[in-house]
N, C-alpha and C positions, 0 to 999 in steps of 0.2 A: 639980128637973125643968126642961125647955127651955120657954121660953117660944115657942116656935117649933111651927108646924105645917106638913106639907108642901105646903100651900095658900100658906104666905108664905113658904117657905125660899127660894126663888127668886132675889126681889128684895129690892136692902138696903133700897132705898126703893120707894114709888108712885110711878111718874112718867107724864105723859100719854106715849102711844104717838104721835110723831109724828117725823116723817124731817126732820132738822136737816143740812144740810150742815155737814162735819166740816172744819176745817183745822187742823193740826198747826203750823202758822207762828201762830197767835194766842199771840201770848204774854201776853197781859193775862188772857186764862180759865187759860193754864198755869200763870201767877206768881201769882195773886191772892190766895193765906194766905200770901204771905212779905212782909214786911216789906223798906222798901228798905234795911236795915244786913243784915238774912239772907241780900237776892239778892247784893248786893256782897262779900258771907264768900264765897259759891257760888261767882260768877262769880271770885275769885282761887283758889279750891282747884282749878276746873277746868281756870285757868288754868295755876296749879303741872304738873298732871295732864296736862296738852297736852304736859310737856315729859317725851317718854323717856328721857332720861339721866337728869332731875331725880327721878322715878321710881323707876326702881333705886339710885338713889344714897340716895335717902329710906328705901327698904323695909330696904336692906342696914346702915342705921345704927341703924332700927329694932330688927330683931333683934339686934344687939347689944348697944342698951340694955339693953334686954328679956334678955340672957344676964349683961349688967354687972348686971341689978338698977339701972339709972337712975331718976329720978324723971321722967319720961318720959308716962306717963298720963294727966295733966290737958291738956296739947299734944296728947295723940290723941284725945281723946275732948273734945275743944274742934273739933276739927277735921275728920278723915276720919271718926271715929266717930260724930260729931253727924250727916253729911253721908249717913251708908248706913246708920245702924243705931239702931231706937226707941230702946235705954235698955240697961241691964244685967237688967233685970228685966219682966213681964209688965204691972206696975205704974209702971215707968217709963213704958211706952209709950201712957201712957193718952194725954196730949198729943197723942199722934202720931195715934191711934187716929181719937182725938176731932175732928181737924184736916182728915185726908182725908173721917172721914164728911161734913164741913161740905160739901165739896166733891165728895159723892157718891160717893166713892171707896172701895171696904172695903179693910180689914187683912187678909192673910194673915199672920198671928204665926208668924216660923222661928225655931228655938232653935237658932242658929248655931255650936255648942259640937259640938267633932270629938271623938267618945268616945276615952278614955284606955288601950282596949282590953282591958278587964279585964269581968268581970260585972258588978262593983258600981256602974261608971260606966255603963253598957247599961240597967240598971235607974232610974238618977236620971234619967237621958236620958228613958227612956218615962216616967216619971211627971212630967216636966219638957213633953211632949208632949200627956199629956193633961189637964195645965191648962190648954195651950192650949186643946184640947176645949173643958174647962169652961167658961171664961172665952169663948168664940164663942157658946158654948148663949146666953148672958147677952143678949144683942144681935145684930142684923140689922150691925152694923158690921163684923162679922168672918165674913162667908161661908164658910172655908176655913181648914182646918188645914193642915200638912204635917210630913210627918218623910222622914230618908234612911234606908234599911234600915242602912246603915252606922253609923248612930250606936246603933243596937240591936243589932248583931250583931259576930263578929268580921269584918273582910275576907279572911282568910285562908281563912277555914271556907266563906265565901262563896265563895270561889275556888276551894278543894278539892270544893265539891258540884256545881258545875258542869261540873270535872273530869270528873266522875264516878268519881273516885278513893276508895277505901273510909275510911269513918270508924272513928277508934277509938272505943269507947264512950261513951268521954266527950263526944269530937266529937259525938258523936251527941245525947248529952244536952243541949251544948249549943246543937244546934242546934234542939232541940225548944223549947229557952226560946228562941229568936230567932222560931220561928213565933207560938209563944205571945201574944207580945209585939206583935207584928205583928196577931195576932189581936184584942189586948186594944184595942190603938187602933182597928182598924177597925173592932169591936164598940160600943163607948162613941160614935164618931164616927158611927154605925146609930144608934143607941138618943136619940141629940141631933138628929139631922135636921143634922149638921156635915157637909159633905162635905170630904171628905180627898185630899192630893194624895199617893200615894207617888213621890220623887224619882228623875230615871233617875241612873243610876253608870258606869261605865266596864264597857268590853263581856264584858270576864273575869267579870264576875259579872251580867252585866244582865237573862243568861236565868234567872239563880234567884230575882233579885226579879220576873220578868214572872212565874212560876210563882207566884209568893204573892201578886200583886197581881190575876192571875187569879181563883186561888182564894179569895180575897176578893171580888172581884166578883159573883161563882157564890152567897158568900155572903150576900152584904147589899146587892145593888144591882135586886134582884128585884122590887123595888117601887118606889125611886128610884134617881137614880145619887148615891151617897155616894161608894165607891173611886174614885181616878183611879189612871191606869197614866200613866208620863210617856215620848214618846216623841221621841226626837234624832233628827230627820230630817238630821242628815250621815250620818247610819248610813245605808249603800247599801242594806240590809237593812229598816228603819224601816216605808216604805211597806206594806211587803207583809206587815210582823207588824202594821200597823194594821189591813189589811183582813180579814188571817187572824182576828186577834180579835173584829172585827166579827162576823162569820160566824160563828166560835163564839159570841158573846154570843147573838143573833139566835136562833140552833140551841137553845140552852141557855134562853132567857128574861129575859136580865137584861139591865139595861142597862150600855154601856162608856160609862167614864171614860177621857178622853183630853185629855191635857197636852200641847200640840205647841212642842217647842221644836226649836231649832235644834241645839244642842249647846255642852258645856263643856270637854271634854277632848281638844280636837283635838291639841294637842303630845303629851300622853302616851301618848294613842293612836297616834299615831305611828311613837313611839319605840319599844313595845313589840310593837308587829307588824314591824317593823328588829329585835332582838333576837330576838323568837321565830323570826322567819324564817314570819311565815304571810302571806296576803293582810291587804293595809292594809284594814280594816272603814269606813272613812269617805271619804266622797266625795272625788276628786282635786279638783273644782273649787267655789266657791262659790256660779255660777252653778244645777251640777248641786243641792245641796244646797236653794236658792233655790225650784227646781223642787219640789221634792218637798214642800218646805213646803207652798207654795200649795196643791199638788195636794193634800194629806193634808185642806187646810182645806174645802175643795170637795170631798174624801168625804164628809166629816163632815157638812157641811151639808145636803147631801143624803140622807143618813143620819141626820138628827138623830130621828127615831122612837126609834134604836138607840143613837146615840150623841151623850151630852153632851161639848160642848167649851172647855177654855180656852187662849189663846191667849196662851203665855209669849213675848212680844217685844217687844224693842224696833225693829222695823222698820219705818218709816212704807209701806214700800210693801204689805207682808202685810196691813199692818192697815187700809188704806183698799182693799185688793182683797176680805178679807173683805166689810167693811162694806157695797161695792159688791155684792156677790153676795147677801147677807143682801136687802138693796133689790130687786134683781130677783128675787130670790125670792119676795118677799112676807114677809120674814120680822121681825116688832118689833125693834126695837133690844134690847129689854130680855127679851128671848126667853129663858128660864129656860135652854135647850140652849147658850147662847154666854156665854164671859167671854173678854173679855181682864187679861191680867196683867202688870207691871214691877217693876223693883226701886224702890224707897224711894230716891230721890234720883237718881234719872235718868229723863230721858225724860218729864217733866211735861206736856211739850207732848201729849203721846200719852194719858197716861192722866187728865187733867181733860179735853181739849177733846174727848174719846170719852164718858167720864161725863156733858157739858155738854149731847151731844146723845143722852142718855139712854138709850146701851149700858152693859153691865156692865162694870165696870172692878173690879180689884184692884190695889193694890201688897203687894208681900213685904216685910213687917218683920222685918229680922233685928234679935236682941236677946241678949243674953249677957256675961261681964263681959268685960271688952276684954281682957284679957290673948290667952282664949279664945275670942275671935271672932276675932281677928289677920289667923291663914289665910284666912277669909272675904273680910278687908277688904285682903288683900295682892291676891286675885285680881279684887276689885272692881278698883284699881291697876294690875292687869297687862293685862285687858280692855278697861281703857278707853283706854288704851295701843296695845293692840293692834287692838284694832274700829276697820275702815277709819272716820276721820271720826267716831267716836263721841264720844270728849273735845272735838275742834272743835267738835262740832254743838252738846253741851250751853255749852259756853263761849261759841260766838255767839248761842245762842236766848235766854242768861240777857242779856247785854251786847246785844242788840237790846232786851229789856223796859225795863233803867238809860237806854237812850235815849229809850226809847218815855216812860216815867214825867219823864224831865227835859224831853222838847218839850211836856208835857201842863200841866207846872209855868211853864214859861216863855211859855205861851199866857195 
């Protein structure tokens, strides 16, 4: 049984209710569980990471080992794999677990393993999911599950029901086990007091998971909010299915779950609104995009009767305009209604010196054996590459603390 009641699910910790000026430039609250031989590892991976050629040249020799069979493994999971991802296992991660709660931070445990597209992998998958379940029921250090419908279902099936193209009966049967499934975690993640994030996907199929992350919330969020819905506001669309959903929750009784992220698939989407020949679904600009975020966070909060929120970014500006808004609202830092969220080895500046001044914070623990997290940690590599100043930022925030710790030393 959970040791958890939804009097404490809330907060990972007690902490006094009091408005701390936040600054993301502290690197001494950012850095303070690493060691200075860990931040000097960081600061040269990041720095490798700054460089785009170096980048592609690294991923594309990668997958080759990886096709020769090289002995290749211990060099990754020394390296990039230590740097973004707990462990191979739930039990590697305890470390990792254990390190952020020091620092007020919870784990979101991802099991970053891309199903093999068969049933039998769909199936290890969700019961690989909800031992994250279980393993969060166990402690206040693990606020939050997640899974991608995709690693439960096919994508194809996913693509053809959105269609709306007929299934064959089989299709049909198997799409009945992917609700199923779907159900089984949102049900156990109800039944634990875990709230659950379902992942957004790419827009070909994004309305058939908003249809079952609905109809889960319809389900088991009548009383708390457990489902989250995750939603990409580069989608020019985003905005207005947040509100929409609102409005049904409201109508309906329950409360929404709301993930506001920016978005992951801006090339591919792209590319396949160019091939399809239909309108591009995501914003032209990133200004516009920018826009919508804010604005989505500022429903929310004003909405927060209706709707709980976590706040997937790494952008210093969303997240100190939140913060600010929360303040003039009157609203606690540690407000059961607000989380923000980062990945596991980025952005430290953002998610300690927010926990420091006693908002909710998460980071995402991916974990999986490294062969099959690879993809994961190819696109950790391509993003950081690609997000204006993102690699810079982490390579100068870390190489400001190695100065800050050496004038402290020489004082």
């Amino acid at each position: 049984m959970s040791n958890r009641s939804s009097s404490s699910m809330p907060t990972m910790v007690q902490r006094i209710n009091t408005t701390k000026s936040v600054s993301f430039e502290d690197t001494s609250i950012a850095f303070s569980s690493q060691s200075n031989g860990k931040l000097l590892k960081t600061y040269w991976l990041f720095a490798l990471m700054n460089q785009g050629w170096l980048v592609n040249l690294g991923t594309f020799f990668i997958k080759l080992a990886f096709k020769l069979q090289l002995p290749v493994k211990k060099l990754i999971k020394s390296t990039i794999f230590e740097q973004f991802c707990g462990g191979e296992t739930i039990q590697d991660c305890e470390k990792t677990i254990q390190k952020l709660h020091d620092g007020h931070v919870g784990t979101i445990l991802d099991y970053s393993v891309e199903g093999e597209g068969n049933e039998a992998s769909f199936d290890e998958t969700t019961l690989e999911i909800l031992r994250t379940i279980e393993r969060a029921s166990e402690s206040d250090a693990i606020p939050f599950s997640v899974f991608k419908v995709t690693g439960i279902g096919s994508t194809y099936l996913l693509e053809k029901v959105q269609a709306g193209d007929p299934l064959t009966d089989a299709e049909l049967d198997s799409y009945e086990r992917v609700h199923q499934r779907v159900d089984l975690l949102c049900k156990r993640a109800s039944e634990l007091n875990i709230r659950i994030f379902i992942d957004a996907e790419e827009t070909w199929i994004q309305d058939t998971i908003d249809k079952l992350a609905y109809e889960m919330m319809d389900r088991y969020n009548h009383q708390q909010c457990i489902v989250y819905n995750t939603y990409q506001l580069y989608r020019s669309d985003s905005f207005e299915n947040l509100r929409k959903s609102t409005e049904t929750a409201r109508s309906k009784g329950y409360f929404l779950g709301a993930k506001l992220v920016r978005g992951a698939y801006i090339e591919k989407e792209r590319i396949q609104a160019h091939e399809g020949e239909y309108l591009d679904p995501i914003h032209h600009t990133k200004e516009e995009t920018d826009r919508d975020f804010n604005e989505a966070v500022e429903f929310c909060l004003v909405n927060r009767d209706t709707v709980s929120i976590c706040l997937g970014t790494h952008n210093e500006y969303s997240c100190h305009n939140c913060i600010s808004r929360m303040q003039e609202l009157g609203i606690a830092p540690d407000d059961r209604h607000i989380w923000f969220a980062q990945l596991l080895g980025m952005s430290d500046n953002i998610s300690y010196n927010l926990a420091d001044a006693g908002y909710n914070v998460a980071k995402y623990v991916p974990y999986g054996p490294v062969e099959a997290v690879m993809p994961y940690l190819f696109r950790r590599a391509a993003e950081n590459k690609s997000i204006a100043g993102q690699s810079s930022r982490e390579y100068l925030l870390v190489k400001n603390e190695l100065q800050r710790r050496k004038s402290c030393q020489n004082k």
